[in-house]
SERO-4910 file (N, C-alpha, C, O; in steps of 0.05 Angstrom, whole numbers):
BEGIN
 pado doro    nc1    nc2    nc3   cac1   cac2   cac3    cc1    cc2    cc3    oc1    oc2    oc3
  Unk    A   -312    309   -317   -322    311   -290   -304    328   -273   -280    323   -272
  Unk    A   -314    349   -261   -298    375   -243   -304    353   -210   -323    338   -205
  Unk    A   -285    359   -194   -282    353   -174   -286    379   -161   -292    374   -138
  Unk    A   -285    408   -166   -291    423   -165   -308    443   -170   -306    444   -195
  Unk    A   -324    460   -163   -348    480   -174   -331    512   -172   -333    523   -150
  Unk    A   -317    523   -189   -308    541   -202   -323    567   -175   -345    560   -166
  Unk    A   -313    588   -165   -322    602   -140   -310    625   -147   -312    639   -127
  Unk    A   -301    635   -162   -290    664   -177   -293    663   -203   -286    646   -219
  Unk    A   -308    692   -206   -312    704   -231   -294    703   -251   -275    689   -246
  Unk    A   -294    715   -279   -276    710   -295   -251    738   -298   -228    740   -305
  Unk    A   -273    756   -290   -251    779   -280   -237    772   -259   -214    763   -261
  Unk    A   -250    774   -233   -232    761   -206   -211    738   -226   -187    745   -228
  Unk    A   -216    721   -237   -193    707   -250   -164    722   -262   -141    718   -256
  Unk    A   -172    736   -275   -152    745   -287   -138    761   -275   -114    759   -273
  Unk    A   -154    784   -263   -135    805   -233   -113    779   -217    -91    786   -210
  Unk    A   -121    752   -212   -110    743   -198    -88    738   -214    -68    753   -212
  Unk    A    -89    718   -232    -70    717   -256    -52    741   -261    -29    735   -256
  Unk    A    -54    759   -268    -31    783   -272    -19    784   -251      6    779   -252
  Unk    A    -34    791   -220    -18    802   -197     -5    779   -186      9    783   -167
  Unk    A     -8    757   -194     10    732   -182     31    725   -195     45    706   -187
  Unk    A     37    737   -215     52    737   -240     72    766   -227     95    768   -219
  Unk    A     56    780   -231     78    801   -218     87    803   -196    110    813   -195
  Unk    A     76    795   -175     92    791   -151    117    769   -152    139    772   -141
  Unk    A    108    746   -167    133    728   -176    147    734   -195    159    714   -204
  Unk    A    152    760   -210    175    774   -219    179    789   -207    202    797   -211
  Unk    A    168    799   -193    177    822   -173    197    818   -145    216    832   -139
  Unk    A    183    785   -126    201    767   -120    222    763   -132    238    773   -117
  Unk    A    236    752   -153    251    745   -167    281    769   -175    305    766   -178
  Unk    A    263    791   -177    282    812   -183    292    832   -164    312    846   -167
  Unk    A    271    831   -134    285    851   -120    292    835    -97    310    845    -83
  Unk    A    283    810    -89    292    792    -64    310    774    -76    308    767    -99
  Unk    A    329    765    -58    346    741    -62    340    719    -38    324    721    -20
  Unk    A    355    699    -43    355    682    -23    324    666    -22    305    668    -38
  Unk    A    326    649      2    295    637      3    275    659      9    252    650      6
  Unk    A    275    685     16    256    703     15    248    701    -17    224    700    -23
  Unk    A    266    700    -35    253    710    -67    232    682    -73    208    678    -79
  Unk    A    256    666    -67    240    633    -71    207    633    -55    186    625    -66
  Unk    A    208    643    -27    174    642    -14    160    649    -25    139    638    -33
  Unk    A    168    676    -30    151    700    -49    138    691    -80    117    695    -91
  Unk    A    164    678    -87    158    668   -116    132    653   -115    113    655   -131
  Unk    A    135    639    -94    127    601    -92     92    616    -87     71    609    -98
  Unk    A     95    640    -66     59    646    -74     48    661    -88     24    663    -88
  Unk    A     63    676   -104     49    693   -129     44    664   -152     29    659   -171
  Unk    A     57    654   -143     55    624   -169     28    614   -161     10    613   -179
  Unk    A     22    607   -136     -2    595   -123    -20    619   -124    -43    611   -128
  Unk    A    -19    641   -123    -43    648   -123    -52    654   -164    -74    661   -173
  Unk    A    -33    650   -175    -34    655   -204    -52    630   -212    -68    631   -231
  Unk    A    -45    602   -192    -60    576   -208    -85    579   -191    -99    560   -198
  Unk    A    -98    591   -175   -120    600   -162   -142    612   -185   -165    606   -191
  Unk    A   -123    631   -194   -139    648   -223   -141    631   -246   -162    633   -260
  Unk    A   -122    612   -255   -117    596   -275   -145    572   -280   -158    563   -299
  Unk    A   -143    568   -251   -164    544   -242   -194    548   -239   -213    533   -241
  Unk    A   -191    571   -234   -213    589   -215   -231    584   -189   -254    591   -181
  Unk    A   -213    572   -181   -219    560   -152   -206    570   -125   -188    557   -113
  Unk    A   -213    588   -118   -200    594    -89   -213    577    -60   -236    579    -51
  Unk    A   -187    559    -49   -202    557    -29   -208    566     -3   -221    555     14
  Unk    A   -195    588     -1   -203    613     18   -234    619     20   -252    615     36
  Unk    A   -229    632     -8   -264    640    -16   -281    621     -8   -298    628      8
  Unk    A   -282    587    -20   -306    564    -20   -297    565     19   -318    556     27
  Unk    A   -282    569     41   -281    563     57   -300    592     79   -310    589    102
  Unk    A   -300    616     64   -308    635     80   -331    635     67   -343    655     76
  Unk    A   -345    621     47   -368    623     30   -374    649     17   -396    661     17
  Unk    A   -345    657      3   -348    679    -14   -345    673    -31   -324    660    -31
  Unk    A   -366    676    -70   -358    666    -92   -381    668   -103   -398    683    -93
  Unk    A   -386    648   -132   -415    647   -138   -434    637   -121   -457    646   -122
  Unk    A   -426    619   -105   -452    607    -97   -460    612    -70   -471    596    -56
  Unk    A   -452    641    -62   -455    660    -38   -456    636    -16   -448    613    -19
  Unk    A   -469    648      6   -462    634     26   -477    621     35   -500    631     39
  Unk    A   -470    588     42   -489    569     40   -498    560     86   -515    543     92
***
């Protein structure tokens, strides 16, 4: 049972997944301090966005599969 209804594609998934991934090495390697740590902390969140496939930006502006209700 999903408590959720899935609102991004499987491409949109994965673009998210890489670039949240790279911004949290990218964080990591050129910022220090709690800037690297913020930075990290949302390329991570937007990486489990893609992982999940649930954005709730998107279900909130009614952009996704199930267009706008």
């Amino acid at each position: 049972m999903a408590f959720y209804r899935k609102n991004i594609g499987s491409l949109h998934q994965a673009v998210r997944v890489a670039a949240g991934i790279a911004v949290a090495v990218a964080a990591s390697v050129y910022l220090t301090g709690a800037a690297a740590w913020l930075v990290a902390l949302g390329g991570a969140g937007f990486a489990l966005t893609g992982l999940v496939g649930y954005c709730p930006m998107c279900a909130m502006a009614g952009i996704g599969r199930g267009g706008v209700s």
